[in-house]
MARVO-830736 format. One record per atom (N, C-alpha, C, O): residue in three letters; x, y negated, z negated. Coordinates in steps of 0.001 Angstrom, whole numbers, padded with zeros to 6 digits, always signed. Layout:
// MARVO-830736
ALAXYZ
...
This chain:
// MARVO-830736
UNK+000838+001167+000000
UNK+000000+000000+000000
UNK+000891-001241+000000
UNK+001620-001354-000986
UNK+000971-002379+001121
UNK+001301-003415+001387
UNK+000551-004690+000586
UNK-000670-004802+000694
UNK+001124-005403-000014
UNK+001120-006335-000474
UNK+000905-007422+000404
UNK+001975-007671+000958
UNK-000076-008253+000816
UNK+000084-009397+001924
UNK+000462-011043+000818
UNK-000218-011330-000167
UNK+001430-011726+001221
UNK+000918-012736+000685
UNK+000729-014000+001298
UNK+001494-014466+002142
UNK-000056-014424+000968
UNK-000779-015897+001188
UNK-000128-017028+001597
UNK+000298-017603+000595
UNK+000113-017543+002474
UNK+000925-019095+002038
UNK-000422-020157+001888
UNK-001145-020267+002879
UNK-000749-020918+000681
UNK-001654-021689+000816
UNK-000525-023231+001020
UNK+000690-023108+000871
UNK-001123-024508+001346
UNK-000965-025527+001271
UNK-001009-025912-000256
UNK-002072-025910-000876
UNK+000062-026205-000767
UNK-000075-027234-002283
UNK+000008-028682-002414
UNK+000501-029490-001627
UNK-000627-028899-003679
UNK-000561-030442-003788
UNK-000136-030731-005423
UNK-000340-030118-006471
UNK+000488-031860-005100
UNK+001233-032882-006257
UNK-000141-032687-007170
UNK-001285-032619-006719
UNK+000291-032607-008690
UNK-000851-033070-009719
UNK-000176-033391-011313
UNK+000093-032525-012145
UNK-000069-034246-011406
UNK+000181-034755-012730
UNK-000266-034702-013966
UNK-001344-035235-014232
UNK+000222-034275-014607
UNK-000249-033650-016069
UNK-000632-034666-017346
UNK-000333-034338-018494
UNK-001070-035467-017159
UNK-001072-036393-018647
UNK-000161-036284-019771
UNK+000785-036942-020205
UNK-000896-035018-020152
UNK-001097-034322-021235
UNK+001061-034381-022014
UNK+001736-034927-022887
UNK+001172-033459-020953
UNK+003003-033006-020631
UNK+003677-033873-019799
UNK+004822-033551-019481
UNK+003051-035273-019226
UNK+003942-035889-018772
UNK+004822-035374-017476
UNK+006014-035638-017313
UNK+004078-034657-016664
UNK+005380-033995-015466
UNK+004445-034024-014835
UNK+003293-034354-015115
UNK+005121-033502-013491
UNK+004267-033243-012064
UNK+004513-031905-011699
UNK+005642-031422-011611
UNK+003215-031169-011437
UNK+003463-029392-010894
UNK+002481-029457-009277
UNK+001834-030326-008693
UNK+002789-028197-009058
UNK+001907-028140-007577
UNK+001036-027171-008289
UNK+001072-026715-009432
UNK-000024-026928-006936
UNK-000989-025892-007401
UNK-001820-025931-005658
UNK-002182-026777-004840
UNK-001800-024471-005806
UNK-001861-024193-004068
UNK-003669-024898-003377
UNK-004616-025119-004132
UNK-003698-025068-002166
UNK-004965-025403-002201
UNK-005615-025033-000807
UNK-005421-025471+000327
UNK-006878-023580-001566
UNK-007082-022875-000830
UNK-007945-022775+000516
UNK-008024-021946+001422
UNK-008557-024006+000228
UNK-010048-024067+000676
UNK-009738-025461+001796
UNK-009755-026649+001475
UNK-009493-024953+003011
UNK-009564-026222+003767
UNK-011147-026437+004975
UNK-011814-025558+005520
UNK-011280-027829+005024
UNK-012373-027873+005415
UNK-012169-028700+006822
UNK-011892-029899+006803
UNK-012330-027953+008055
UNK-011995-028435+009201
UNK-013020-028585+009961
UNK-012933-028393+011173
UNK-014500-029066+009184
UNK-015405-029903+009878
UNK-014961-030959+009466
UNK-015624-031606+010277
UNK-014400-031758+008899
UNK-014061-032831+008325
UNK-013571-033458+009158
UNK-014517-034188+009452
UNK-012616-033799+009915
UNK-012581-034463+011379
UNK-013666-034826+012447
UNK-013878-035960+012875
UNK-014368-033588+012834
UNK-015150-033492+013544
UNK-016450-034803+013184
UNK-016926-035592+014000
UNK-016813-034666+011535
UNK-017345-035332+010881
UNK-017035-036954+010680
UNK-017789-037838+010274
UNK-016213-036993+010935
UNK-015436-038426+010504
UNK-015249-039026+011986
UNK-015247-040228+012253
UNK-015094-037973+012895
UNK-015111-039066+014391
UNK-016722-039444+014517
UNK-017011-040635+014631
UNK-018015-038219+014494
UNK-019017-038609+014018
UNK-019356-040204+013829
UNK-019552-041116+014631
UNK-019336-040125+012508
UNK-019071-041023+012175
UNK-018987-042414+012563
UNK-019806-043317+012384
UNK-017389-042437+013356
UNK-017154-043578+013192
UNK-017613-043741+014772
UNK-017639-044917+015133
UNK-017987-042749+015799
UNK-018528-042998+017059
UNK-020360-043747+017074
UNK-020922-044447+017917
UNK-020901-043115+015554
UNK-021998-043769+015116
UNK-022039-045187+014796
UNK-022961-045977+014997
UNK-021210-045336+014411
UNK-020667-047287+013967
UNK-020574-047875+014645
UNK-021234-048899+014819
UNK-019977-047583+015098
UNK-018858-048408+016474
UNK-019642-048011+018350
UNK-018994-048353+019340
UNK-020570-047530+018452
UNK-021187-047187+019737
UNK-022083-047240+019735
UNK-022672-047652+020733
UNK-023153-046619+017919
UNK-024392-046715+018323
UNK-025364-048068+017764
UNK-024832-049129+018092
UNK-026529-048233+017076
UNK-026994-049095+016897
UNK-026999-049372+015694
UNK-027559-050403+015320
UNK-026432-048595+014878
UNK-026081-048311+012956
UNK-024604-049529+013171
UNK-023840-049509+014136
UNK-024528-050485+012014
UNK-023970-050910+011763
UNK-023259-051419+010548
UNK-023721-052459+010080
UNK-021852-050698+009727
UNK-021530-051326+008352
UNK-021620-052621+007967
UNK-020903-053546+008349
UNK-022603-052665+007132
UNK-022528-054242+006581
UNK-021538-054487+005915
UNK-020729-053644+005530
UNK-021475-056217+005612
UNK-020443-057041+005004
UNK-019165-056260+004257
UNK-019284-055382+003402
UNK-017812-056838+004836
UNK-016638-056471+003763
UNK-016647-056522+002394
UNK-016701-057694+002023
UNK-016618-055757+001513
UNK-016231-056177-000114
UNK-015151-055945-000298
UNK-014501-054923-000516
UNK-014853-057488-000154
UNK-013672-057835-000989
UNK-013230-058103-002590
UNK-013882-058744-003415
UNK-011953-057438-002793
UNK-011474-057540-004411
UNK-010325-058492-004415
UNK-009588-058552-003431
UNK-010146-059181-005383
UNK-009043-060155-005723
UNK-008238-059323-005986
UNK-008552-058150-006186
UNK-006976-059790-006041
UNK-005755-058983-006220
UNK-005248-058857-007668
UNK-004259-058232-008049
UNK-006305-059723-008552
UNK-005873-059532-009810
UNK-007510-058831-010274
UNK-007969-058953-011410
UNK-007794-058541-009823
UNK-009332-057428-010358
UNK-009003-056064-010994
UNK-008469-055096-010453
UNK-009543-056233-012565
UNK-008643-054900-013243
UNK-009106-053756-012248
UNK-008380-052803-011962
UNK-010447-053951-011723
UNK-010860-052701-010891
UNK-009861-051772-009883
UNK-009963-050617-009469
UNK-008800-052884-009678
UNK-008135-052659-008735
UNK-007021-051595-009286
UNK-006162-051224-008486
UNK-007011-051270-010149
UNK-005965-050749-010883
UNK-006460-049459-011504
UNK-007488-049290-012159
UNK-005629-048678-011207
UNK-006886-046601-011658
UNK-005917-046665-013094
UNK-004972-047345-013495
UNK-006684-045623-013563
UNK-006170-045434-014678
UNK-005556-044324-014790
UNK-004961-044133-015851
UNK-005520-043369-013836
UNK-004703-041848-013350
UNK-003542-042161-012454
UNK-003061-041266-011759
UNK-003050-043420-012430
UNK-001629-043572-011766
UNK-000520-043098-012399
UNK-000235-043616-013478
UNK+000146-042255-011983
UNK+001456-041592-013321
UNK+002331-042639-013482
UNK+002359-043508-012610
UNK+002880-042695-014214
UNK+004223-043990-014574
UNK+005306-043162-013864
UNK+006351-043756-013595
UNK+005189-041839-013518
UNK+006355-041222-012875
UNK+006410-040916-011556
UNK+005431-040244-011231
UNK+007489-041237-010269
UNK+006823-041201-009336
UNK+007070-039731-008745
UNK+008138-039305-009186
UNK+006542-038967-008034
UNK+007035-037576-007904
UNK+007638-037248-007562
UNK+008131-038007-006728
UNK+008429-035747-007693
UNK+009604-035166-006512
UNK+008937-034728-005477
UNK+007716-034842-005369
UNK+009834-034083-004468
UNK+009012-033731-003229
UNK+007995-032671-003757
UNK+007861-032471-004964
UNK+007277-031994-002797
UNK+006657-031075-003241
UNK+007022-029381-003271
UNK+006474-028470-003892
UNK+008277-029377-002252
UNK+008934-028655-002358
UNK+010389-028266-003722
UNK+010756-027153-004098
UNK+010657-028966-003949
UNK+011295-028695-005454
UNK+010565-028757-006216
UNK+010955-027877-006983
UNK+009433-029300-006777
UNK+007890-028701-007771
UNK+007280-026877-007632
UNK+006960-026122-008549
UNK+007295-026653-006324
UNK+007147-025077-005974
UNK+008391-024384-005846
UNK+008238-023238-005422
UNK+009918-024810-006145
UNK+010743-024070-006128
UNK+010822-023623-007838
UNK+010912-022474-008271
UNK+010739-025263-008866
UNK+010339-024536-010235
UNK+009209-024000-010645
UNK+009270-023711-011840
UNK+008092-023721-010092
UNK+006940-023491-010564
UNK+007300-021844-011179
UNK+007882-020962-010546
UNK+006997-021792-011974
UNK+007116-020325-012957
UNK+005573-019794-013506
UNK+004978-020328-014442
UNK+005040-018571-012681
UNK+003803-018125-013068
UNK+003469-017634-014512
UNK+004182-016720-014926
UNK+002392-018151-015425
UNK+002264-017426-016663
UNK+002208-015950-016270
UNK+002940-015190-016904
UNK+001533-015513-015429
UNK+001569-014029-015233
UNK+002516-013636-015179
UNK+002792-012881-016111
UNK+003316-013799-014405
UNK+004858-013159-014142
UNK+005532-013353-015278
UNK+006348-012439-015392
UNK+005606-014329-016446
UNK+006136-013657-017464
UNK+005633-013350-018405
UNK+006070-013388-019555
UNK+004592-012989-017999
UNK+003849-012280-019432
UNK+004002-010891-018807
UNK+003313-010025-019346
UNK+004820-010475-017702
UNK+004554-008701-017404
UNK+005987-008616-017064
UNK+006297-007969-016063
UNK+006947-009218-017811
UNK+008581-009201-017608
UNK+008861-008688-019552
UNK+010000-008526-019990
């Protein structure tokens, strides 16, 4: 019995909590989402639907500012998945 494994796509995610940045694979891609978004913007821009008025923010608007920005900026995402160390794998070592 062969083992297949997976390559998923990962992404950057920052931990609060621990202060670091880890990856974590991400499985589920959704490739109507283009299709959807030209949609879209061929509806705006061609048909008779039109986005109303710009909202604009001042540049000093606390809004403007998230509160999930890390103070740390990340490594690539490839040295995050070169340390990533599975709890499973050492809990069966």
């Amino acid at each position: 019995m062969s083992v297949i494994k997976q390559s998923f796509r990962r992404k950057k995610v920052y931990s609060k909590a621990a202060c670091n940045w880890s990856t974590k694979p991400v499985k589920k891609t959704y490739r109507y989402i283009t299709g959807l978004i030209t949609e879209v913007i061929n509806e705006f821009t061609i048909g008779k639907k039109r986005i109303s008025g710009k909202c604009e923010q001042l540049p000093e608007d606390s809004k403007r500012i998230r509160s999930t920005i890390a103070p740390v900026t990340p490594p690539p995402t490839s040295i995050l998945r070169d340390q990533h160390v599975s709890r499973l794998r050492k809990a069966k070592k």
